[in-house]
DOSE-843176 format. One record per atom (N, C-alpha, C): residue number from 1; residue in three letters; x, z, y. Coordinates in pm, whole numbers, plus 50000, padded with zeros to 5 digits. Example, Ala and Ser with C-alpha at 12.3 -4.5 7.8 and 13.67 -1.06 7.14 Angstrom:
2
+-----+--------+-------+-------+-------+
: num : residu :     x :     z :     y :
+-----+--------+-------+-------+-------+
:   1 :    ala : 51319 : 50780 : 49431 :
:   1 :    ala : 51230 : 50780 : 49550 :
:   1 :    ala : 51320 : 50780 : 49670 :
:   2 :    ser : 51285 : 50708 : 49775 :
:   2 :    ser : 51367 : 50714 : 49894 :
:   2 :    ser : 51290 : 50787 : 50003 :
+-----+--------+-------+-------+-------+
//
This chain:
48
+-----+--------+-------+-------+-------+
: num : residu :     x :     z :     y :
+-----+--------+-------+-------+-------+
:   1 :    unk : 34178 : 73720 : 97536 :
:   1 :    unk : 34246 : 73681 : 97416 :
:   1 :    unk : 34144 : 73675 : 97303 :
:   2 :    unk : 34087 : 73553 : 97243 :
:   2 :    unk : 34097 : 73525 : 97102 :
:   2 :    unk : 34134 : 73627 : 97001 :
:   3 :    unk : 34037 : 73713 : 96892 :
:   3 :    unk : 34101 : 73688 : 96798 :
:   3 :    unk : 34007 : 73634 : 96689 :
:   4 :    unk : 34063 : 73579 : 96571 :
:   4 :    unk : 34002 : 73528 : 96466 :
:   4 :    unk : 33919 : 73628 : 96400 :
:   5 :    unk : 33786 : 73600 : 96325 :
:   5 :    unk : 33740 : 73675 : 96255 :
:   5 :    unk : 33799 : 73734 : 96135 :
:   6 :    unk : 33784 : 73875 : 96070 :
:   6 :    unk : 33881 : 73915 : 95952 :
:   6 :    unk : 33755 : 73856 : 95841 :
:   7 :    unk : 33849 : 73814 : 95750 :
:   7 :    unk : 33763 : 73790 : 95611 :
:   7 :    unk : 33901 : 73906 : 95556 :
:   8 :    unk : 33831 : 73852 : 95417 :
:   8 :    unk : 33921 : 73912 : 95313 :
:   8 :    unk : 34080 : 73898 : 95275 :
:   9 :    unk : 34123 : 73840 : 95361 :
:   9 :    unk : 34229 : 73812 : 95322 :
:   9 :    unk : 34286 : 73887 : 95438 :
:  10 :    unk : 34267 : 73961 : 95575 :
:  10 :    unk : 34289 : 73984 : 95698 :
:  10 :    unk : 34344 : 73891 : 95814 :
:  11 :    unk : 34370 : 73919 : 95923 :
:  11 :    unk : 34455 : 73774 : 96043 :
:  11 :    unk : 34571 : 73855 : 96084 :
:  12 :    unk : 34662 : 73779 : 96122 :
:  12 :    unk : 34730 : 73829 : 96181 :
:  12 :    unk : 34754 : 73729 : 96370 :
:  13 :    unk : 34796 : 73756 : 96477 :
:  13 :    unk : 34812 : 73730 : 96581 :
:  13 :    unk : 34948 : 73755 : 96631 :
:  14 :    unk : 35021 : 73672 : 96690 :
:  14 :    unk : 35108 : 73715 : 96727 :
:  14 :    unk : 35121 : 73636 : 96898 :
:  15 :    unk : 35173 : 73751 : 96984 :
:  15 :    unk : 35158 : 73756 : 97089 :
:  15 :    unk : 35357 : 73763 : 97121 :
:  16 :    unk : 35384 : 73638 : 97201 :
:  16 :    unk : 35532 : 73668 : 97281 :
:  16 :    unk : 35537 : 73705 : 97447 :
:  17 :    unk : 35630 : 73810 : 97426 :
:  17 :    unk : 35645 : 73885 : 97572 :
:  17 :    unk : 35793 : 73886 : 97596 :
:  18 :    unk : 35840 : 73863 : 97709 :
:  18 :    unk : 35910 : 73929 : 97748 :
:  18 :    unk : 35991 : 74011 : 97814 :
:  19 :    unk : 36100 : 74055 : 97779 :
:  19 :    unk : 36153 : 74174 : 97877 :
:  19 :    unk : 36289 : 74112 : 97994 :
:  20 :    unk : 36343 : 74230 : 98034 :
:  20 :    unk : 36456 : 74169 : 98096 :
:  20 :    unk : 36557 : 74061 : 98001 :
:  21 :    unk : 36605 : 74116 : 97934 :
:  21 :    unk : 36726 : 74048 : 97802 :
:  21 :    unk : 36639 : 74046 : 97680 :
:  22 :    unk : 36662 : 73884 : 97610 :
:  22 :    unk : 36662 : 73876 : 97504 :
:  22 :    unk : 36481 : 73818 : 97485 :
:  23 :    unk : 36451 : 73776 : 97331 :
:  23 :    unk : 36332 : 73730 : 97287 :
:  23 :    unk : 36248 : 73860 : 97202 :
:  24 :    unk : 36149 : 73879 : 97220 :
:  24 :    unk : 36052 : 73951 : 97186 :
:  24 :    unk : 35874 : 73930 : 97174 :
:  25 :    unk : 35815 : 73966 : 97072 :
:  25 :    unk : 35682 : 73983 : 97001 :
:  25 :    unk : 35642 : 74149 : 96975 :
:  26 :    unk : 35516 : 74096 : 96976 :
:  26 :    unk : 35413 : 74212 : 96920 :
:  26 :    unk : 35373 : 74131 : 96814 :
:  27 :    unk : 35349 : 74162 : 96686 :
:  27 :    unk : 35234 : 74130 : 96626 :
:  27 :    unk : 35121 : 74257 : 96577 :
:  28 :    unk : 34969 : 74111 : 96621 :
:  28 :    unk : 34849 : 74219 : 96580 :
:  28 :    unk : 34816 : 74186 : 96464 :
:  29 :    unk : 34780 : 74302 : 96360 :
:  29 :    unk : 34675 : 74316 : 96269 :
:  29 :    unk : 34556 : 74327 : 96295 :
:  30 :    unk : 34458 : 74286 : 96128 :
:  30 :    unk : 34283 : 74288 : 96125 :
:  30 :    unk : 34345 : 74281 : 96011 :
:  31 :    unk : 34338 : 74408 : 95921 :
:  31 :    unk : 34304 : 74398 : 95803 :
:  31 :    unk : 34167 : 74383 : 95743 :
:  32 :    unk : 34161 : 74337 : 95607 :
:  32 :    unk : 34045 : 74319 : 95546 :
:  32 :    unk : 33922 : 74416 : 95536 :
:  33 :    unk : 33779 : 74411 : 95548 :
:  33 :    unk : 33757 : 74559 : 95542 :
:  33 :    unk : 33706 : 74641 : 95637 :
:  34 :    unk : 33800 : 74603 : 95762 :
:  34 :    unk : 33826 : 74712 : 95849 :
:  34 :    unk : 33687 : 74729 : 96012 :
:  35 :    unk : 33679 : 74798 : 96082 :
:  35 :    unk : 33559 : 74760 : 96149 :
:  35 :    unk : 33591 : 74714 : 96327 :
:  36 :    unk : 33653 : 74618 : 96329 :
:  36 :    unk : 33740 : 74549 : 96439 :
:  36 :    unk : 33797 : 74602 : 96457 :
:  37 :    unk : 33873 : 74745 : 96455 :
:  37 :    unk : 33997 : 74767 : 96491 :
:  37 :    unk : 34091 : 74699 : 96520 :
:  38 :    unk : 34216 : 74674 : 96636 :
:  38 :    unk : 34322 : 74599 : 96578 :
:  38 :    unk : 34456 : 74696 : 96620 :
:  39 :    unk : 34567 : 74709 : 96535 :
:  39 :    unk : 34654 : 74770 : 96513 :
:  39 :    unk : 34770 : 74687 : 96524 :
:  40 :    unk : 34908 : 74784 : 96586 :
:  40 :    unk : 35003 : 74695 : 96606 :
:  40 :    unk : 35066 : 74681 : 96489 :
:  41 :    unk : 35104 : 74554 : 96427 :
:  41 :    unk : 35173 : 74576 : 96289 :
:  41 :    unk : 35330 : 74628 : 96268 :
:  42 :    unk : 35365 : 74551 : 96402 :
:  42 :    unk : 35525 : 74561 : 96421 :
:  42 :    unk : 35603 : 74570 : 96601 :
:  43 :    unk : 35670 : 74587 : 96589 :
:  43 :    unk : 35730 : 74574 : 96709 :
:  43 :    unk : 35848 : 74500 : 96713 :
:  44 :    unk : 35948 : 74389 : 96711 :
:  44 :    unk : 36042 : 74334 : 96686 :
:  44 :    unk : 36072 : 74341 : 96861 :
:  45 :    unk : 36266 : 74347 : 96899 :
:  45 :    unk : 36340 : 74320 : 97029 :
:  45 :    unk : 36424 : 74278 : 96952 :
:  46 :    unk : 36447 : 74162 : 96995 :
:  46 :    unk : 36617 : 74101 : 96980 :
:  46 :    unk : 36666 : 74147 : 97133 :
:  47 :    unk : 36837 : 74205 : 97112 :
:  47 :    unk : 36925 : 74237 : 97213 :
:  47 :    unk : 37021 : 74189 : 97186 :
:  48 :    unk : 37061 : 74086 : 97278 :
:  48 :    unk : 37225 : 74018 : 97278 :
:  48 :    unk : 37292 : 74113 : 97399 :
+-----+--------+-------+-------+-------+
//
């Protein structure tokens, strides 16, 4: 996986997975600054 270089403004990435039921993402952070780290920003599950 790609990710973009962070400038100053940071990137964000977002990656779709899914599970048994329903639509789902990860998104990654690169904040500005930072020394490649990447951190999960969020976790979103939709469940019908």
């Amino acid at each position: 996986m790609a990710f973009p270089q962070t400038d100053e403004q940071g990137q964000q990435l977002r990656i779709p997975v899914t599970l048994k039921v329903g639509s789902n993402q990860i998104d990654f952070g690169r904040f500005a600054g930072d020394w490649g780290y990447m951190f999960i920003k969020s976790i979103e599950v939709v469940a019908e």
